[in-house]
PDB file of N, CA, C and O in Angstrom:
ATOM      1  N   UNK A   1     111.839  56.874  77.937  1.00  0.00           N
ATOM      2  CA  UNK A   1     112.405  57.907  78.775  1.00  0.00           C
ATOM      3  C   UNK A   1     112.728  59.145  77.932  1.00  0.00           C
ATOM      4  O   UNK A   1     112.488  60.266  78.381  1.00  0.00           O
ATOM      5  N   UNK A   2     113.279  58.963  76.695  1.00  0.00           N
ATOM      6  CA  UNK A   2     113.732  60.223  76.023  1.00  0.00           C
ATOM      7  C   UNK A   2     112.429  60.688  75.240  1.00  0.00           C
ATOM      8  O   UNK A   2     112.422  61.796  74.704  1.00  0.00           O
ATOM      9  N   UNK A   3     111.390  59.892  75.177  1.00  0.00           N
ATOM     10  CA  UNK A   3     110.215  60.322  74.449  1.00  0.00           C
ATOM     11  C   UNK A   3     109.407  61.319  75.665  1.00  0.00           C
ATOM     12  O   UNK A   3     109.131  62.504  75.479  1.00  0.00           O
ATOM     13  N   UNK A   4     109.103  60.537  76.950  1.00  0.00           N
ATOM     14  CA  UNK A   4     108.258  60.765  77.590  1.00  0.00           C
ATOM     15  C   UNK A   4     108.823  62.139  78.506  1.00  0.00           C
ATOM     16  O   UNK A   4     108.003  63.036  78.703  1.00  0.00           O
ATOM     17  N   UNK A   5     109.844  62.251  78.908  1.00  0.00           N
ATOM     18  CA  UNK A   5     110.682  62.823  80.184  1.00  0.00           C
ATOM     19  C   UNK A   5     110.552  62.208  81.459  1.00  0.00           C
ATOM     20  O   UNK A   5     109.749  61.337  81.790  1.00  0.00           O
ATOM     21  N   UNK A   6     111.447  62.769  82.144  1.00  0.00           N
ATOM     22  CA  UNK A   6     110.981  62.194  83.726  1.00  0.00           C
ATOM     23  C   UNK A   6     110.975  62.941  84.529  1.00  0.00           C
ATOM     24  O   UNK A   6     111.339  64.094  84.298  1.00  0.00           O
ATOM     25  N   UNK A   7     110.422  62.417  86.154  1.00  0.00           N
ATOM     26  CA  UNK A   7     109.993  63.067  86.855  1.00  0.00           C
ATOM     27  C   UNK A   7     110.884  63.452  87.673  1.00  0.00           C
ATOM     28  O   UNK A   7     110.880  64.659  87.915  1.00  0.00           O
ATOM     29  N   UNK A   8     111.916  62.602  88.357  1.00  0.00           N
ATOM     30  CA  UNK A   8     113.108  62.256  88.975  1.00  0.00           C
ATOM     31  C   UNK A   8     114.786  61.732  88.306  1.00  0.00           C
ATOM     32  O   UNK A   8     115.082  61.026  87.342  1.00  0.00           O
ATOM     33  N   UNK A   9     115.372  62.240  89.025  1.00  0.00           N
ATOM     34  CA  UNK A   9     116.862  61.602  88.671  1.00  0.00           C
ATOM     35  C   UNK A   9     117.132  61.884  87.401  1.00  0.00           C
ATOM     36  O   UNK A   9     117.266  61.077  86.481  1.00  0.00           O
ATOM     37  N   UNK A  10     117.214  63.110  87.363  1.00  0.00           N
ATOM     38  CA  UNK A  10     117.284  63.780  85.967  1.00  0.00           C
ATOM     39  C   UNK A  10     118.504  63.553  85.494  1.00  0.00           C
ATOM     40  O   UNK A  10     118.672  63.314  84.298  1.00  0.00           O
ATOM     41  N   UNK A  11     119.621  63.602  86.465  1.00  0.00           N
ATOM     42  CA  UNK A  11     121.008  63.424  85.944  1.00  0.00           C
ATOM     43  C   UNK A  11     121.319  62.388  85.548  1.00  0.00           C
ATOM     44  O   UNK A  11     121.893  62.305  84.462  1.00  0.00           O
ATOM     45  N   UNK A  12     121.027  61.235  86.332  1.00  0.00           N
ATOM     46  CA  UNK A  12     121.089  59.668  86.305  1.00  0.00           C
ATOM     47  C   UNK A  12     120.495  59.889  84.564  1.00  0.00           C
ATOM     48  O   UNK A  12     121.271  60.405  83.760  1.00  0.00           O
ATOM     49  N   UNK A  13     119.524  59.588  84.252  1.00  0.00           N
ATOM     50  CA  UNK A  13     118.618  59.510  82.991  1.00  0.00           C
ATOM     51  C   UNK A  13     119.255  60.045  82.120  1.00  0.00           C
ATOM     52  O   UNK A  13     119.533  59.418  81.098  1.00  0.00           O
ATOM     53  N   UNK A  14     119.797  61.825  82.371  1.00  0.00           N
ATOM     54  CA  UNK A  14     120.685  62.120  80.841  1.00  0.00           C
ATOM     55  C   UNK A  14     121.842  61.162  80.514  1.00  0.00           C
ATOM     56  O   UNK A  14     122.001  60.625  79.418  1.00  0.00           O
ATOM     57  N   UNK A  15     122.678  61.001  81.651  1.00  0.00           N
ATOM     58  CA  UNK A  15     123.811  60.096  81.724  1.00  0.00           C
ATOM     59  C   UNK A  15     123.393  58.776  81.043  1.00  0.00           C
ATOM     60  O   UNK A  15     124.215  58.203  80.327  1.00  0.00           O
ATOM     61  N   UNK A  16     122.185  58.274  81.223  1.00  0.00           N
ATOM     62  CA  UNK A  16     121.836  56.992  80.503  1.00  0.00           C
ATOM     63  C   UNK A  16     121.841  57.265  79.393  1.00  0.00           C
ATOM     64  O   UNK A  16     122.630  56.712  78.627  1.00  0.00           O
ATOM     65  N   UNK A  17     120.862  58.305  78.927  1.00  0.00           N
ATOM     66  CA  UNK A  17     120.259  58.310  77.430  1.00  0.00           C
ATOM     67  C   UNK A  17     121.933  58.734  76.765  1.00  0.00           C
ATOM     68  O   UNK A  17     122.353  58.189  75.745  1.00  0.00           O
ATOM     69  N   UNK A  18     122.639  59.643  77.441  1.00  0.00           N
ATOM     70  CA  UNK A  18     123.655  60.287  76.773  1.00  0.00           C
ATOM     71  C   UNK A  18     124.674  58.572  76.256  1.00  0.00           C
ATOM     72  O   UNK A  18     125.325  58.476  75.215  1.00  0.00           O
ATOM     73  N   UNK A  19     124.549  57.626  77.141  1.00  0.00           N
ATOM     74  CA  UNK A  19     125.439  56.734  76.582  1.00  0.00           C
ATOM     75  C   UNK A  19     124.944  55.276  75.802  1.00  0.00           C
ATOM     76  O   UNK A  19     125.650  54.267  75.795  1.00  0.00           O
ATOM     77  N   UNK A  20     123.742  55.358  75.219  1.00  0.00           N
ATOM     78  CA  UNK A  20     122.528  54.957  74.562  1.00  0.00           C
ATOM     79  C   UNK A  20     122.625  56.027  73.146  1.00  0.00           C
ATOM     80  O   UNK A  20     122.710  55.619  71.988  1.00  0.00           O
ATOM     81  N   UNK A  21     122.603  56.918  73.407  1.00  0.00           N
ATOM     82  CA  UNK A  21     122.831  57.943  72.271  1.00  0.00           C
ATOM     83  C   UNK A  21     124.692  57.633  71.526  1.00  0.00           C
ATOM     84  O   UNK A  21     125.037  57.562  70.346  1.00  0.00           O
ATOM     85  N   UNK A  22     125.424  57.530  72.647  1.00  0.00           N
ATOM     86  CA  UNK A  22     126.950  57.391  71.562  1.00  0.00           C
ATOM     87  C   UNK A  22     126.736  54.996  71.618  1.00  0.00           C
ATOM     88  O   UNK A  22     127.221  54.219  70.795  1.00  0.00           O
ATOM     89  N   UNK A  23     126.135  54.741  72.501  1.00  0.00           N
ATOM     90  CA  UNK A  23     126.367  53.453  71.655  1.00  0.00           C
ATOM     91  C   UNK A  23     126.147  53.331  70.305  1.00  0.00           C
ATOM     92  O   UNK A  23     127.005  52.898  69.537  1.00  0.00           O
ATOM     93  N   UNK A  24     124.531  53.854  69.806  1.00  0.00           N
ATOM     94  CA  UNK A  24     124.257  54.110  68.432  1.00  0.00           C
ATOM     95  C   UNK A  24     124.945  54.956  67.261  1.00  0.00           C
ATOM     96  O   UNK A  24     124.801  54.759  66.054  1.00  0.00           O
ATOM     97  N   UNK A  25     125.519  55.683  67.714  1.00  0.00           N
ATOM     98  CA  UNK A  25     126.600  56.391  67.077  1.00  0.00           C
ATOM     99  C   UNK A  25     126.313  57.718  66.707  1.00  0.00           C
ATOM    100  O   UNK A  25     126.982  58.111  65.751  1.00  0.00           O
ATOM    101  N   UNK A  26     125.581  58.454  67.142  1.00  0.00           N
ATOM    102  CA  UNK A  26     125.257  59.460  67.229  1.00  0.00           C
ATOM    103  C   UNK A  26     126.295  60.549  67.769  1.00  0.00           C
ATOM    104  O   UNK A  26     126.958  60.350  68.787  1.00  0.00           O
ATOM    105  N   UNK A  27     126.366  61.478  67.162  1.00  0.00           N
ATOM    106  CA  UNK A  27     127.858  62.070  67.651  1.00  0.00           C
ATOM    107  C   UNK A  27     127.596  62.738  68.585  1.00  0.00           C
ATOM    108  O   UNK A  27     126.425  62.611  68.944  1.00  0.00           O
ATOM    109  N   UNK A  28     128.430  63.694  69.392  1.00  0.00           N
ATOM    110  CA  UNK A  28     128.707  64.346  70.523  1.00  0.00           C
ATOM    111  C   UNK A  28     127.096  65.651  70.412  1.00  0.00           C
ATOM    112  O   UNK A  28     125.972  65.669  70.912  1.00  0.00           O
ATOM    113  N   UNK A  29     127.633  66.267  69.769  1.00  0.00           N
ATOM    114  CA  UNK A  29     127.049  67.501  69.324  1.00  0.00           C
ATOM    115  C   UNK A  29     125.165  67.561  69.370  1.00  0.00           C
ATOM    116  O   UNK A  29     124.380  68.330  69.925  1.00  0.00           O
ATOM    117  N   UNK A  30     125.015  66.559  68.647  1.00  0.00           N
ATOM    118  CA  UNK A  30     123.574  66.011  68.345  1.00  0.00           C
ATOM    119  C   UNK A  30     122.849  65.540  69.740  1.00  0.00           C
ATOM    120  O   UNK A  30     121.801  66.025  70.167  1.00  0.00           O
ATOM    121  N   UNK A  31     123.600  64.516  70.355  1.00  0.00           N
ATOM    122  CA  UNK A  31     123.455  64.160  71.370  1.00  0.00           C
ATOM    123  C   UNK A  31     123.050  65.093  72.534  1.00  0.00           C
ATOM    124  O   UNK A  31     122.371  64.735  73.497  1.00  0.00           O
ATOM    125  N   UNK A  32     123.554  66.350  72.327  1.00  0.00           N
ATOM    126  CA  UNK A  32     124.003  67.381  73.407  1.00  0.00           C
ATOM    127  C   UNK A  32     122.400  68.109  73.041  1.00  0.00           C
ATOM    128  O   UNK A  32     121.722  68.674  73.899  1.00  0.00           O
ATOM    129  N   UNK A  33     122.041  67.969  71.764  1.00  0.00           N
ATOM    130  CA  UNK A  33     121.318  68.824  71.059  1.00  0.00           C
ATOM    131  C   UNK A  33     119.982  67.922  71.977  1.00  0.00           C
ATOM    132  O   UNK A  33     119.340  68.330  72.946  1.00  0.00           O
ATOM    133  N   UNK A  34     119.897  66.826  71.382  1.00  0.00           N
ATOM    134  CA  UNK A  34     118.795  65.748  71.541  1.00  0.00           C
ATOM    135  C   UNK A  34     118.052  66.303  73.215  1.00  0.00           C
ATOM    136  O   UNK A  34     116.935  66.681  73.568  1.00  0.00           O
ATOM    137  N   UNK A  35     119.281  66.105  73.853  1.00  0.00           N
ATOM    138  CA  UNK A  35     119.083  66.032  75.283  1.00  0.00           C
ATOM    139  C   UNK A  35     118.724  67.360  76.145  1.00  0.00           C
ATOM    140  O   UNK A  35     118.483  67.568  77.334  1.00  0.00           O
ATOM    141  N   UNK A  36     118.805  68.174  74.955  1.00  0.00           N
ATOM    142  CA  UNK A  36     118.532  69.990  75.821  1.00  0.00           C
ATOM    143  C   UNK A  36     116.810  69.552  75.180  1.00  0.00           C
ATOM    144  O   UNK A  36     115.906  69.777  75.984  1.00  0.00           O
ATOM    145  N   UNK A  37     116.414  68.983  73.858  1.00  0.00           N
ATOM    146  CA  UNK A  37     114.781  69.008  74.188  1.00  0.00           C
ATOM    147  C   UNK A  37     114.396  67.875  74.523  1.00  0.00           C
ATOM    148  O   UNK A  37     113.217  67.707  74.209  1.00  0.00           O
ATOM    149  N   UNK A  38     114.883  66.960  75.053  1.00  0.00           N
ATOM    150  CA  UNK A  38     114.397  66.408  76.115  1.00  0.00           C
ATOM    151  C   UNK A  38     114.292  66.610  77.544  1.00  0.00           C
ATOM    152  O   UNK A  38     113.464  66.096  78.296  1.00  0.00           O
ATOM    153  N   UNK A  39     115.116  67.323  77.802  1.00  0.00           N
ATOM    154  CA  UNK A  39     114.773  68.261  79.094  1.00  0.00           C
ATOM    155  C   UNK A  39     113.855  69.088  79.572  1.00  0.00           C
ATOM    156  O   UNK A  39     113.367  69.266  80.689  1.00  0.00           O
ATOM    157  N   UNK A  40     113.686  69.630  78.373  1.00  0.00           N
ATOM    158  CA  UNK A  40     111.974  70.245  77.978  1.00  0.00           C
ATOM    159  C   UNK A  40     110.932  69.558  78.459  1.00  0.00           C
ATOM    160  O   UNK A  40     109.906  70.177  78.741  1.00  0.00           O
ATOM    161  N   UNK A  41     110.992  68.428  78.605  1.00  0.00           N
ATOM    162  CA  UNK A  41     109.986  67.267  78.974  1.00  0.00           C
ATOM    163  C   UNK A  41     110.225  66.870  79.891  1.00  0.00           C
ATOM    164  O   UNK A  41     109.818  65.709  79.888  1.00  0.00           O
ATOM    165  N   UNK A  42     110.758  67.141  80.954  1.00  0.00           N
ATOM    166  CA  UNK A  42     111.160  66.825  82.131  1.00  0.00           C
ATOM    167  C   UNK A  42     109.930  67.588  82.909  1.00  0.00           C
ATOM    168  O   UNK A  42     109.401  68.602  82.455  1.00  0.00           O
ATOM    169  N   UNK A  43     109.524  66.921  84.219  1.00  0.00           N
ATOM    170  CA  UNK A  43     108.579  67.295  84.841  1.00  0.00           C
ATOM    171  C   UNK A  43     108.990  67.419  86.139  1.00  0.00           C
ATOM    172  O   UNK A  43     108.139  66.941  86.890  1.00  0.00           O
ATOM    173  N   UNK A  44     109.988  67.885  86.749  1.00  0.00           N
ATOM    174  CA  UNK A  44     110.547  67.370  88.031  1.00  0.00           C
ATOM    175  C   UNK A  44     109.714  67.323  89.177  1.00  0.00           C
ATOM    176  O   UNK A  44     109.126  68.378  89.416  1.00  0.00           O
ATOM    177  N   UNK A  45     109.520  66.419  89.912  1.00  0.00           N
ATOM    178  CA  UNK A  45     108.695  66.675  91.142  1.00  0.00           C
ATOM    179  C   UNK A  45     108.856  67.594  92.183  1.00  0.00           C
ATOM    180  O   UNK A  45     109.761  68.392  91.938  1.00  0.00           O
ATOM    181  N   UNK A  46     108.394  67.738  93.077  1.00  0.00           N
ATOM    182  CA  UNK A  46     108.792  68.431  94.604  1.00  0.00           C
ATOM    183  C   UNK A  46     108.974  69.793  94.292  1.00  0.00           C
ATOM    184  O   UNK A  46     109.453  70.476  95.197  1.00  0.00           O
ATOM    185  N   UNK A  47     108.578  70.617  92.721  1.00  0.00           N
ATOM    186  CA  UNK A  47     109.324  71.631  92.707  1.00  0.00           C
ATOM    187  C   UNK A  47     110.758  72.013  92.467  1.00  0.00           C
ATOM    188  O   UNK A  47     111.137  73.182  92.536  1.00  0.00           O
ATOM    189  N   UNK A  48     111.607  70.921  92.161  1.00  0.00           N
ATOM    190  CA  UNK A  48     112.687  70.963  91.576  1.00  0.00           C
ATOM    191  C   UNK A  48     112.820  71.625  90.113  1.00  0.00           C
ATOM    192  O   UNK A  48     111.804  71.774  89.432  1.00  0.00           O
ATOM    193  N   UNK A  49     113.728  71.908  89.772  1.00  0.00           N
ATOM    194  CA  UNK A  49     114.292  72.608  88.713  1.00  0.00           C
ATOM    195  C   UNK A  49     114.229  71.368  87.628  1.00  0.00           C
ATOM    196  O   UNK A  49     114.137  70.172  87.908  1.00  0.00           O
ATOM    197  N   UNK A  50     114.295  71.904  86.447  1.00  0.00           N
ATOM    198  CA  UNK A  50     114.842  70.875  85.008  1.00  0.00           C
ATOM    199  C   UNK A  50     116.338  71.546  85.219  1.00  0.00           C
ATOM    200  O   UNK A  50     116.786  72.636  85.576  1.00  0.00           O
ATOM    201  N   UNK A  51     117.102  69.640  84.585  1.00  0.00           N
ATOM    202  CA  UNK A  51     118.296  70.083  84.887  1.00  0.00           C
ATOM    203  C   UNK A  51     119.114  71.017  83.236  1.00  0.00           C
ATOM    204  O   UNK A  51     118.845  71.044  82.035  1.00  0.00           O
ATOM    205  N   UNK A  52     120.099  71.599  84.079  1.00  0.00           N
ATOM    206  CA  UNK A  52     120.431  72.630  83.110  1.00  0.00           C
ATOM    207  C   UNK A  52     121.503  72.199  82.062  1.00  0.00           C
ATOM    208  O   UNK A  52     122.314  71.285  82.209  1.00  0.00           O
ATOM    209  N   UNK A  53     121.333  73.218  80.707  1.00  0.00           N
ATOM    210  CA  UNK A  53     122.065  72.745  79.981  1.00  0.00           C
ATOM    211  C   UNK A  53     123.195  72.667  80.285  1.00  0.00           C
ATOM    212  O   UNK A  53     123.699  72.008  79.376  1.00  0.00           O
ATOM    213  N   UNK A  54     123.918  72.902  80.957  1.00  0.00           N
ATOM    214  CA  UNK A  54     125.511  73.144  81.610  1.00  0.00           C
ATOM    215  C   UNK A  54     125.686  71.528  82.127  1.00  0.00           C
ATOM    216  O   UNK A  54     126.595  70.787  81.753  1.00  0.00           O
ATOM    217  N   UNK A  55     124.680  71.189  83.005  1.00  0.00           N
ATOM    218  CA  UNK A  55     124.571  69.751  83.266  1.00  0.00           C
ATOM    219  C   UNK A  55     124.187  69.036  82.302  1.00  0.00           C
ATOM    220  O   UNK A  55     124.677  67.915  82.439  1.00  0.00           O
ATOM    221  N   UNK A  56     123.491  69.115  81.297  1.00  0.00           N
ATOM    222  CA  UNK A  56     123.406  68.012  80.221  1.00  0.00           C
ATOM    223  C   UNK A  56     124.792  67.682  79.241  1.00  0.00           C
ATOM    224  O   UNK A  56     125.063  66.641  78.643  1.00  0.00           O
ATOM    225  N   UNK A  57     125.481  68.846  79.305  1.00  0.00           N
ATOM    226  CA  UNK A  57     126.305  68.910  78.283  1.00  0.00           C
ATOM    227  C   UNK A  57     127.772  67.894  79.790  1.00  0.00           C
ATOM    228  O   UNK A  57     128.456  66.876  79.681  1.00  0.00           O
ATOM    229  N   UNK A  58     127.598  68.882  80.912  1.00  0.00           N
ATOM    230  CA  UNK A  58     128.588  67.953  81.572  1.00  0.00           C
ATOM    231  C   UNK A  58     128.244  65.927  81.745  1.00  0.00           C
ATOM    232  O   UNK A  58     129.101  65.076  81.982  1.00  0.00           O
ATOM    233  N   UNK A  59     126.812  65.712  81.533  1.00  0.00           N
ATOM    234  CA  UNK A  59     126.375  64.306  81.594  1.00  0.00           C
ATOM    235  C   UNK A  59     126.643  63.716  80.628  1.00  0.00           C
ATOM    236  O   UNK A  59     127.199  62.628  80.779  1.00  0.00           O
ATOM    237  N   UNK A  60     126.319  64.263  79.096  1.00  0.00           N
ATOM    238  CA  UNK A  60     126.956  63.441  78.018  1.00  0.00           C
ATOM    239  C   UNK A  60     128.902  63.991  78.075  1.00  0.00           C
ATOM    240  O   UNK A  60     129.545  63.151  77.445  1.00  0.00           O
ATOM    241  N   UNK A  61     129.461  64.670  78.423  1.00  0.00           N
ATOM    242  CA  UNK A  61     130.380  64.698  78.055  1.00  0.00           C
ATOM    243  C   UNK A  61     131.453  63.688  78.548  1.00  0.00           C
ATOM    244  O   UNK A  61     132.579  63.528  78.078  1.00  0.00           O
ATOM    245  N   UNK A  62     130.710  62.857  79.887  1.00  0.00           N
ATOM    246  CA  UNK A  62     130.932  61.970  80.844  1.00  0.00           C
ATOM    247  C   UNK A  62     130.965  60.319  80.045  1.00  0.00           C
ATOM    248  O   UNK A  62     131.848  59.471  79.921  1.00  0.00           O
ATOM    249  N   UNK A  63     129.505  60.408  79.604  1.00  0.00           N
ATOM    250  CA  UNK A  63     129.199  59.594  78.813  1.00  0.00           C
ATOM    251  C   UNK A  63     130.021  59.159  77.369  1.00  0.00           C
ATOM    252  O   UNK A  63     130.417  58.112  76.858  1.00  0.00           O
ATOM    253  N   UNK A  64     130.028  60.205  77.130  1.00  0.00           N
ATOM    254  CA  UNK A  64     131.166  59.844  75.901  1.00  0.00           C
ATOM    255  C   UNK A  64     132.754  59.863  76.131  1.00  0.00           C
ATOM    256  O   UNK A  64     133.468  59.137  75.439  1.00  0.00           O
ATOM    257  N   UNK A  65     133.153  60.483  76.856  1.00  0.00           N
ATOM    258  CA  UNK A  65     134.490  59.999  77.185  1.00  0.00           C
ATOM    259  C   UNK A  65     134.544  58.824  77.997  1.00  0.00           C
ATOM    260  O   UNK A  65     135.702  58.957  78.394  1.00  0.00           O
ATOM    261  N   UNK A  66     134.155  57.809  78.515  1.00  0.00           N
ATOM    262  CA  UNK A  66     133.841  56.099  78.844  1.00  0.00           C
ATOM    263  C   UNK A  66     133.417  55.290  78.415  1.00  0.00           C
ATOM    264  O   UNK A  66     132.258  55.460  78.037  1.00  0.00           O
ATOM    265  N   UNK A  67     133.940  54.130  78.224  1.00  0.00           N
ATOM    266  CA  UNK A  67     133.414  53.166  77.669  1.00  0.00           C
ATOM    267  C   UNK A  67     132.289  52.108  78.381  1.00  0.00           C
ATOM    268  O   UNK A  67     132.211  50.884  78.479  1.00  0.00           O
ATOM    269  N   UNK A  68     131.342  53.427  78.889  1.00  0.00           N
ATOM    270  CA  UNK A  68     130.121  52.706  79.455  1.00  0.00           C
ATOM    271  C   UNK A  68     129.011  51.760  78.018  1.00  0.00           C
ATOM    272  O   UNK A  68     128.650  52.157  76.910  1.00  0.00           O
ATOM    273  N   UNK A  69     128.793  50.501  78.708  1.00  0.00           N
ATOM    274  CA  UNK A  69     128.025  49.798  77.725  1.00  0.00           C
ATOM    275  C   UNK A  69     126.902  49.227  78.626  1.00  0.00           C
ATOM    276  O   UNK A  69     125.895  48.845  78.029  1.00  0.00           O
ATOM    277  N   UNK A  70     126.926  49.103  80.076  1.00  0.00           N
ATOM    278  CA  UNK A  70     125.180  48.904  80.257  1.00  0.00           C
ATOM    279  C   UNK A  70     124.353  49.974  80.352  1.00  0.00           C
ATOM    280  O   UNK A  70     124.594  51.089  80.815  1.00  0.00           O
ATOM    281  N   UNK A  71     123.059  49.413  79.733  1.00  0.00           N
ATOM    282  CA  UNK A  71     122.201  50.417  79.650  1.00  0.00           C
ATOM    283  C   UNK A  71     121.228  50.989  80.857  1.00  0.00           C
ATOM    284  O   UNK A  71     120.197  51.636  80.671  1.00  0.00           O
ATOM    285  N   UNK A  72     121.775  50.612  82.117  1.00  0.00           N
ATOM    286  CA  UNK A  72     121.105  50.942  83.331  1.00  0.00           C
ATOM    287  C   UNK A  72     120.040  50.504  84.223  1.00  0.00           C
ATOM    288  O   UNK A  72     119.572  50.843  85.310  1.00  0.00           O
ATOM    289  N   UNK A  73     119.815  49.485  83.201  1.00  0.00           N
ATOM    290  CA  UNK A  73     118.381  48.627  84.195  1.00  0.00           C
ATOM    291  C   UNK A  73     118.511  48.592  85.580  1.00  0.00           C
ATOM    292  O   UNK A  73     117.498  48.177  86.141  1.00  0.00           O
ATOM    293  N   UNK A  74     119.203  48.820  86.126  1.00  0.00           N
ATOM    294  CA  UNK A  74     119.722  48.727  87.610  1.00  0.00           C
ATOM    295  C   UNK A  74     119.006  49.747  88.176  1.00  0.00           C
ATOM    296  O   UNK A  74     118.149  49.497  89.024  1.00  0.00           O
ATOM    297  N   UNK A  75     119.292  51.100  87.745  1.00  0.00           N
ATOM    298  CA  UNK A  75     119.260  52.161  87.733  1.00  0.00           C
ATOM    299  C   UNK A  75     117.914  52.478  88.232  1.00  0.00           C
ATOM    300  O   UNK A  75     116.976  52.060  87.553  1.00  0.00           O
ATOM    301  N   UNK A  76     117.628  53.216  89.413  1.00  0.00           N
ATOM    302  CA  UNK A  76     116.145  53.769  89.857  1.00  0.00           C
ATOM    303  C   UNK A  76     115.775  54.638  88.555  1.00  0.00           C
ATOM    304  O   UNK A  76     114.759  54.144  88.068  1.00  0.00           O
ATOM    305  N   UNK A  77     116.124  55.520  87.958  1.00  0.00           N
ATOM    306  CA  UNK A  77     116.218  56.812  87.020  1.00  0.00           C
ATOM    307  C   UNK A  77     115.573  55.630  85.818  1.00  0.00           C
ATOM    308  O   UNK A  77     114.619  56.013  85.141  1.00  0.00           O
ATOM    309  N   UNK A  78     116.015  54.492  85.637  1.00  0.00           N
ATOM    310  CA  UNK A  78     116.210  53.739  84.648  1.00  0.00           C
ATOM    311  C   UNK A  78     114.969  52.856  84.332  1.00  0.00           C
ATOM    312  O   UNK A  78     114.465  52.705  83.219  1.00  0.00           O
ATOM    313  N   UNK A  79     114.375  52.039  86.054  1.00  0.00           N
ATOM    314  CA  UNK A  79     113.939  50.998  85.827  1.00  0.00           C
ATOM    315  C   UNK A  79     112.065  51.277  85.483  1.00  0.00           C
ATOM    316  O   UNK A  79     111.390  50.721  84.616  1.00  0.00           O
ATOM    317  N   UNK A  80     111.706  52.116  86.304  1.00  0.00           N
ATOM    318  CA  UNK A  80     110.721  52.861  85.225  1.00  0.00           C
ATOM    319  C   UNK A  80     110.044  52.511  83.887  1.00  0.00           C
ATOM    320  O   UNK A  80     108.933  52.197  83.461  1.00  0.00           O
ATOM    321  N   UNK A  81     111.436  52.755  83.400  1.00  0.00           N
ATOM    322  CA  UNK A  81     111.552  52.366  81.972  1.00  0.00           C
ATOM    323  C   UNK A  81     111.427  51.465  80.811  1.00  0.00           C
ATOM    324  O   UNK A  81     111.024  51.691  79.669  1.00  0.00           O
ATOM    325  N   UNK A  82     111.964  50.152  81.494  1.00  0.00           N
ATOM    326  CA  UNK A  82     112.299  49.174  81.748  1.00  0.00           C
ATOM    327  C   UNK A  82     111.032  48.087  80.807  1.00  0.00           C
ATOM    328  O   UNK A  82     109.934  47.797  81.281  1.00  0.00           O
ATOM    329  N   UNK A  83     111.525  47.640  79.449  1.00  0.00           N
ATOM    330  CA  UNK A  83     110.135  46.846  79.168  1.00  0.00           C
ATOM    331  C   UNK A  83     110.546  45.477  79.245  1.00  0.00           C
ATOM    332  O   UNK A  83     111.689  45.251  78.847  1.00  0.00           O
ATOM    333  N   UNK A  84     109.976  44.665  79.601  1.00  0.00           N
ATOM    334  CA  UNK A  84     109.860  43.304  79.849  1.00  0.00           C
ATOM    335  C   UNK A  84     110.284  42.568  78.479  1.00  0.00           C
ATOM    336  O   UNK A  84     111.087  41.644  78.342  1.00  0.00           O
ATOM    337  N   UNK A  85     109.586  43.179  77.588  1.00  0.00           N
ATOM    338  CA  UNK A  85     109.671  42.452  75.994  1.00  0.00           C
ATOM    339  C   UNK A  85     111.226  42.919  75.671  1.00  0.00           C
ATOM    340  O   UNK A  85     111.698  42.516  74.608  1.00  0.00           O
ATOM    341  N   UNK A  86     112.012  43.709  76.490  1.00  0.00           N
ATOM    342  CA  UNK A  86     113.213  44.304  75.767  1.00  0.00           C
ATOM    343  C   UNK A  86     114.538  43.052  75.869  1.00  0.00           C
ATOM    344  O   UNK A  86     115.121  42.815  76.927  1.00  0.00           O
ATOM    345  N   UNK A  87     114.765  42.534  74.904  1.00  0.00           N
ATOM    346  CA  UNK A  87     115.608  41.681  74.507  1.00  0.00           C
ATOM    347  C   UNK A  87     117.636  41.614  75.978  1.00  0.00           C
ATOM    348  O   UNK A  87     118.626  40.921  76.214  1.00  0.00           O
ATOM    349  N   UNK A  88     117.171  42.476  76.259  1.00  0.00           N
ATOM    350  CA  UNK A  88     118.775  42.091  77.323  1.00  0.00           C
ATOM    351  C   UNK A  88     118.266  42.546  78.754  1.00  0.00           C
ATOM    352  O   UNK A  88     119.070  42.845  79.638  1.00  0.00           O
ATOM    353  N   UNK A  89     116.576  42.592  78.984  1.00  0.00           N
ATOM    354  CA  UNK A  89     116.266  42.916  80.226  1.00  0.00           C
ATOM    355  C   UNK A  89     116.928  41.762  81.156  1.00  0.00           C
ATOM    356  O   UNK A  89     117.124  40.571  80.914  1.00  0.00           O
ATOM    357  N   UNK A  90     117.160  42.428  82.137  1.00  0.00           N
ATOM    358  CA  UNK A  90     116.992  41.607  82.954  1.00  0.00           C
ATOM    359  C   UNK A  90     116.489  40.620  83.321  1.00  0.00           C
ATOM    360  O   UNK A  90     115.654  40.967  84.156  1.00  0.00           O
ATOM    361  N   UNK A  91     116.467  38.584  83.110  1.00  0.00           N
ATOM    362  CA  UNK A  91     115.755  38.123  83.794  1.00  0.00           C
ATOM    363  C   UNK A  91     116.376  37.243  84.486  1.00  0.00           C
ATOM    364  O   UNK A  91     117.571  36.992  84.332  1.00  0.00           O
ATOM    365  N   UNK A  92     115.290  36.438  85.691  1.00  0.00           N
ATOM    366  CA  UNK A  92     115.713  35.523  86.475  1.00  0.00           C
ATOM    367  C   UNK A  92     115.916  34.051  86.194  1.00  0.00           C
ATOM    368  O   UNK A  92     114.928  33.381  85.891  1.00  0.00           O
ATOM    369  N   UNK A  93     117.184  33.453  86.272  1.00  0.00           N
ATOM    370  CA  UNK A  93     117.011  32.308  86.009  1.00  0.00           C
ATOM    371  C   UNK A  93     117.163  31.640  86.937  1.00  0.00           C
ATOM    372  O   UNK A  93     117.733  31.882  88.001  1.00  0.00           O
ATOM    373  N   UNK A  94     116.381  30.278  86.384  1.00  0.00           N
ATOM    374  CA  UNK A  94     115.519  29.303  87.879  1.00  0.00           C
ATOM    375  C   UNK A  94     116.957  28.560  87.907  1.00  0.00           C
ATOM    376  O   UNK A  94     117.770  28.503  86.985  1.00  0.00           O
ATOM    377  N   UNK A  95     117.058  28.014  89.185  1.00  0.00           N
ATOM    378  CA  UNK A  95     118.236  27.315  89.742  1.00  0.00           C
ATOM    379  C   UNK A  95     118.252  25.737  88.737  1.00  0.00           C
ATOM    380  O   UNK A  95     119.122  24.889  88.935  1.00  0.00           O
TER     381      UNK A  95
END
């Protein structure tokens, strides 16, 4: 997601990456930095806008003041994303 950009749910996605970025420990600033060129790579559909730095900086600033720790698989913005081989995906267990 932060390599590629996305197409949709731009806010959802910074908000992810922004709290993926302070799990690793990456500080505020950098983070803020990271996420204005990844926005760059955003492709929005329908003619929508890329979201703005005012909103990236309000998405991580969200992100880092909470002690959010899932990484969103839930998440439409998220599941996309989502690799099978990734060690805390989601799976089903048989009864």
């Amino acid at each position: 997601m932060l390599e590629e950009g996305v197409f949709a749910n731009q806010r959802v996605a910074c908000f992810r990456l922004a709290v993926q970025l302070k799990r690793v420990g990456l500080p505020f600033d950098l983070a803020v930095s990271a996420l204005m060129s990844w926005a760059q790579k955003n492709n929005p559909d329908r003619g929508k806008r890329i979201i703005t730095p005012a909103e990236i900086t309000s998405q991580t600033s969200y992100a880092y003041r909470g002690n959010y720790r899932s990484c969103g698989c839930e998440d439409e913005a998220v599941k996309p994303f989502c690799d099978k081989s990734c060690p805390i995906h989601p799976r089903v267990v048989a009864p």
